[in-house]
C-alpha positions as CSV (number, residue, x, y, z in Angstrom):
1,X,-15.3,-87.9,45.5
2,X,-11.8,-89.2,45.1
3,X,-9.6,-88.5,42.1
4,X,-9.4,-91.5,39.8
5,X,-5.4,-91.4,38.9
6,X,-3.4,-93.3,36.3
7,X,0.2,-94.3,35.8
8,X,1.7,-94.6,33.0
9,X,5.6,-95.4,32.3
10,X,7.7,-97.9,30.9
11,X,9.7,-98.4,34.1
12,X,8.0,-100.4,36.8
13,X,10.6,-98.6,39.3
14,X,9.3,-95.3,37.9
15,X,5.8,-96.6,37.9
16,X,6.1,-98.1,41.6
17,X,7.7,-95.0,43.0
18,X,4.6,-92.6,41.7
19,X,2.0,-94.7,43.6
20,X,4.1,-94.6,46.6
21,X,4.3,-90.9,46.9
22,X,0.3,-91.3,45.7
23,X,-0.3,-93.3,48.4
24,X,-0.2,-90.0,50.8
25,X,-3.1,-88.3,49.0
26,X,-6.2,-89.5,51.1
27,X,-8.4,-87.8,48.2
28,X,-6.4,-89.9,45.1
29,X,-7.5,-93.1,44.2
30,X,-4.7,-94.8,41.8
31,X,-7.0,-97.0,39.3
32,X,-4.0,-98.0,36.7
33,X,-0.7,-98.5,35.8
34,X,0.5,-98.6,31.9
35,X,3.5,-100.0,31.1
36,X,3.4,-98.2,27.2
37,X,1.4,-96.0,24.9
38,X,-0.5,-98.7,23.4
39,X,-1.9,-99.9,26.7
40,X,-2.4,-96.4,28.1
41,X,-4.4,-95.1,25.1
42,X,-6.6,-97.8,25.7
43,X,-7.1,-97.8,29.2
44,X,-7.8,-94.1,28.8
45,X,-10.5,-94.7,26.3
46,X,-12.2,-97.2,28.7
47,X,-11.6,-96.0,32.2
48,X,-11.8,-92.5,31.6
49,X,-9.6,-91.6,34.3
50,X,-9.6,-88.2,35.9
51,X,-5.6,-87.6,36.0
52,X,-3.0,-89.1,34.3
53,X,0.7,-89.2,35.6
54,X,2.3,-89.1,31.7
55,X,5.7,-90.2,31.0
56,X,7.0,-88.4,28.3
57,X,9.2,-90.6,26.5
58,X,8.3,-94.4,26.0
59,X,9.6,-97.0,23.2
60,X,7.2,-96.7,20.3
61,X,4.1,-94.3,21.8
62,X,5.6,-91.6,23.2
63,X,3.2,-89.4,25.9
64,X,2.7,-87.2,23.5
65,X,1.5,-89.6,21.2
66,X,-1.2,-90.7,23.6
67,X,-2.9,-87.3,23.6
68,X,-2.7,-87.2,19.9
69,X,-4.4,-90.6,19.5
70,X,-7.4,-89.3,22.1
71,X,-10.4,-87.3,21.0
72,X,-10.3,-83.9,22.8
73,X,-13.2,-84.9,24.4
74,X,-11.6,-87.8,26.0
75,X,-8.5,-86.2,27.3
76,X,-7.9,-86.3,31.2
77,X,-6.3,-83.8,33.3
78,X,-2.0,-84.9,32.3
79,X,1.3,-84.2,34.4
80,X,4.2,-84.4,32.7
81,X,6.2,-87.0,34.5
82,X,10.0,-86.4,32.5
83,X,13.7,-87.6,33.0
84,X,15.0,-85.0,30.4
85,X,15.0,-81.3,31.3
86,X,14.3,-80.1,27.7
87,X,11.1,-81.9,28.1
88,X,10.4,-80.3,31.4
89,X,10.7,-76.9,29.8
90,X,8.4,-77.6,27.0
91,X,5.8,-78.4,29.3
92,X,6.7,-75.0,31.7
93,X,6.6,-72.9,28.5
94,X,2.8,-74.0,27.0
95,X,1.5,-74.2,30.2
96,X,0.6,-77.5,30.5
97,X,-1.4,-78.8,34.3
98,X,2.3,-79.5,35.7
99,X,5.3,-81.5,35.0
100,X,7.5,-83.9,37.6
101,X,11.0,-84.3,36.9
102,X,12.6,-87.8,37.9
103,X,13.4,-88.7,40.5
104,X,10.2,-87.4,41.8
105,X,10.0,-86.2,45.3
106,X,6.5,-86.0,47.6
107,X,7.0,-82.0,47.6
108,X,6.7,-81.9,44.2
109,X,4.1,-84.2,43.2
110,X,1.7,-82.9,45.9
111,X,2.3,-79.7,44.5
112,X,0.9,-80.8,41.3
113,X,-1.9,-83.3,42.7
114,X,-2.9,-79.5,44.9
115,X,-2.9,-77.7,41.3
116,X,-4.8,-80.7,39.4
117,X,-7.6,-80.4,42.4
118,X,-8.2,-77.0,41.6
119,X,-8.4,-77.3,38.1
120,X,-10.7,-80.1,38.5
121,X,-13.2,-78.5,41.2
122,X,-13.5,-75.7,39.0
123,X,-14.0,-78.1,36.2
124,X,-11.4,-76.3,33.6
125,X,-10.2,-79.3,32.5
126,X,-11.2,-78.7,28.7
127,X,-9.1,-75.2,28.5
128,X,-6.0,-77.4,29.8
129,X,-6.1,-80.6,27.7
130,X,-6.9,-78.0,24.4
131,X,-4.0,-76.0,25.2
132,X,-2.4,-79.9,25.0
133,X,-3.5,-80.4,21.8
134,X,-2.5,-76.8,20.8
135,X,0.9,-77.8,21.2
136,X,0.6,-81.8,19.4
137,X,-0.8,-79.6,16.4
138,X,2.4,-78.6,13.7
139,X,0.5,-76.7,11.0
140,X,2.7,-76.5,7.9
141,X,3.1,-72.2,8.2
142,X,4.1,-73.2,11.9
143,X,7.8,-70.9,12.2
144,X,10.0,-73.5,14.1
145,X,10.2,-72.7,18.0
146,X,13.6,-73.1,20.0
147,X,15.0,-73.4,23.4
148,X,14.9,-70.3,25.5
149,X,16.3,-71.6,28.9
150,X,18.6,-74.7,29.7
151,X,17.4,-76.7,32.6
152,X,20.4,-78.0,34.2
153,X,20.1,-80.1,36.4
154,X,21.8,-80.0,40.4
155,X,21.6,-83.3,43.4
156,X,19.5,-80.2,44.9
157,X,17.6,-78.2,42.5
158,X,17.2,-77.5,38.5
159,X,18.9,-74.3,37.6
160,X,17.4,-72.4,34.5
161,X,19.5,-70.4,32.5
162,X,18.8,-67.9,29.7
163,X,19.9,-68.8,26.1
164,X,21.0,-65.7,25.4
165,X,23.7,-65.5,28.6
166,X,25.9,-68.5,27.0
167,X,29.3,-67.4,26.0
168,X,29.7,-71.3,24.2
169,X,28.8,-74.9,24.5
170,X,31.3,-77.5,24.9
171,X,31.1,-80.8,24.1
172,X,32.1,-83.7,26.7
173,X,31.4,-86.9,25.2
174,X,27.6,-87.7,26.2
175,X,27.7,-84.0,28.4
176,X,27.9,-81.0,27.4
177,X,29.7,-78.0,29.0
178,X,27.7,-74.4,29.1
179,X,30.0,-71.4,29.9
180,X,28.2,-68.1,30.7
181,X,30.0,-65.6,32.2
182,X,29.5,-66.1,35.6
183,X,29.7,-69.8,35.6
184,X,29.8,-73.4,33.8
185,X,26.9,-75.9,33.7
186,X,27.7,-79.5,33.2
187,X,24.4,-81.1,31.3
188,X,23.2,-84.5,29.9
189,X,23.1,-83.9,26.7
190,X,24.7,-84.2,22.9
191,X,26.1,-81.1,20.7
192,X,24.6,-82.4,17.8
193,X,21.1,-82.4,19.5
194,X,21.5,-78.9,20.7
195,X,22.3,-77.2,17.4
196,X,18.8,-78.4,16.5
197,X,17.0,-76.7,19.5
198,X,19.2,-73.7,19.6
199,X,18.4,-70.2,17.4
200,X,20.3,-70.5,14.5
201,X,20.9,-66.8,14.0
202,X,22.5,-66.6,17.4
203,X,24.4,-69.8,17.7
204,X,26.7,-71.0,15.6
205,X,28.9,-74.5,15.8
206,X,32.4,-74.0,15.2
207,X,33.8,-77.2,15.1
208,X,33.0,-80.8,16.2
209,X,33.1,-79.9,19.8
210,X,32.1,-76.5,20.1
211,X,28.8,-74.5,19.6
212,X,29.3,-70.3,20.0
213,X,26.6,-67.6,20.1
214,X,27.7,-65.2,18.1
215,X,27.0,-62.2,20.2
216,X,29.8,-63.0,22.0
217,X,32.4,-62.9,19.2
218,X,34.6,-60.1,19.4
219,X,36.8,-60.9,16.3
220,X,38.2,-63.8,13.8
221,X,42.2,-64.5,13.1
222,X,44.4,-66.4,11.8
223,X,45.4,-69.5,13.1
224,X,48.2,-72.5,12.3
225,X,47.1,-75.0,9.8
226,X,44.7,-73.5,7.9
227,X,42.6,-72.9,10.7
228,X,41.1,-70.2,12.2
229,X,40.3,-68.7,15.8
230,X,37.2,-67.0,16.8
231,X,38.1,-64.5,20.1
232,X,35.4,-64.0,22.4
233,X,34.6,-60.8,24.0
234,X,36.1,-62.0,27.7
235,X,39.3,-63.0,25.0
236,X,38.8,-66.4,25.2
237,X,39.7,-68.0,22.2
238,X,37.7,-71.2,20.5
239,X,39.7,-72.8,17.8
240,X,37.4,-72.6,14.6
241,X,37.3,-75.5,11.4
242,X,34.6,-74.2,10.3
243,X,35.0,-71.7,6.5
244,X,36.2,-68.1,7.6
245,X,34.0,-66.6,5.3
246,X,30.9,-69.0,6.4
247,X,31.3,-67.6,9.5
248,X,32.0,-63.7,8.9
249,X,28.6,-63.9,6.4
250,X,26.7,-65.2,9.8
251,X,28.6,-63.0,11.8
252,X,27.4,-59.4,9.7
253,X,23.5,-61.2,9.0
254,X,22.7,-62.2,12.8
């Protein structure tokens, strides 16, 4: 019995180039294609397809809004199909079937079309999609969760990296710059939206352009100005606008 498969993204380019690569699984059957949530959720509730190829973010319905408006009953075997990195790792880190990261290569995606066949056969669907739902639900004593890896991003490969090896983050208009000691990672992505995701008790932004953890700060002095400089362990020194005493009291509390 073939696997009943649907598409669902807002990009017909995206869309097209899934069925493409789907087109090489003999055992796949592509039933759909969803151009948004709305049409998705109801195609899901009619057709009851086995897999679902998920974009994450959409205009109005995101994916994750599809699963929330299905009955857990209803829910299909998902992949994650993502252009953002940070959205790849949330999907890594709860376990969910598998996520592709655009552009999507045929490696990858029969990689996850081998991984939903086994999940399937052995009809442990139900422990998947509630693990899905697990992570949709935000009870109000839920602690807030942050990032624990950057997924940066290569022509050749996506290179994790460990939150807690960044010496600072530097901002390059709509990239950022991460400096760890050994090297620098250029990645899509704004300051502003980083000091959300990052642990607040390690990291610390500065100034307008520049985020530190504060394990790496070896001491504070004065600048010219009024301001301030933080020194770094490997002496680098970040120019700080941020209160002095803001930052010793985060400093001695971390």
């Amino acid at each position: 019995m073939k696997i009943r498969a649907l598409i669902v993204d807002d990009e017909s380019l995206a869309r097209k180039r899934v069925r493409k690569l789907l087109s090489q699984e003999t055992d796949l059957e592509v039933i759909g294609e969803c151009e948004n949530g709305h049409e998705a959720i109801e195609f899901i509730r009619e057709q009851k397809p086995d897999l679902v190829f998920l974009d994450v973010q959409m205009p109005e319905v995101t994916g994750f809004d599809v699963l929330r408006a299905l009955p857990a009953d209803k829910l299909p075997a998902v992949i994650f199909v993502t252009a953002h990195d940070q959205h790849a790792i949330s999907a890594f880190e709860v376990h969910a079937l598998d996520y592709l990261l655009k552009p999507v290569s045929q490696e990858r995606i029969h990689g996850a079309i081998q991984r939903a066949r086994q999940h399937l056969q052995a009809r442990d669907t139900a422990a998947i999609n509630q693990q899905l739902l697990d992570l949709l639900k935000t009870p109000k004593e839920t602690a807030p969760t942050y990032l624990n890896r950057f997924a940066i991003k290569t022509t050749e490969r996506t290179v994790f990296v460990r939150v807690e090896d960044v010496d600072y983050i530097e901002s390059a208009s709509n990239y950022v710059v991460v400096h760890t000691k050994a090297e620098n990672h250029v990645l899509r992505e704004t300051l502003a939206n980083l000091e959300t995701v990052l642990p607040p008790k390690s990291f610390l932004r500065i100034s307008r352009s520049i985020i530190v953890n504060l394990d790496r700060v070896k001491e504070l002095q004065p600048g010219i100005e009024g301001e301030h400089v933080i020194v770094l362990q490997n002496d680098k020194q970040l120019i700080m606008t941020r209160g002095m005493r803001e930052v010793q009291e985060k400093l001695q509390y971390s």
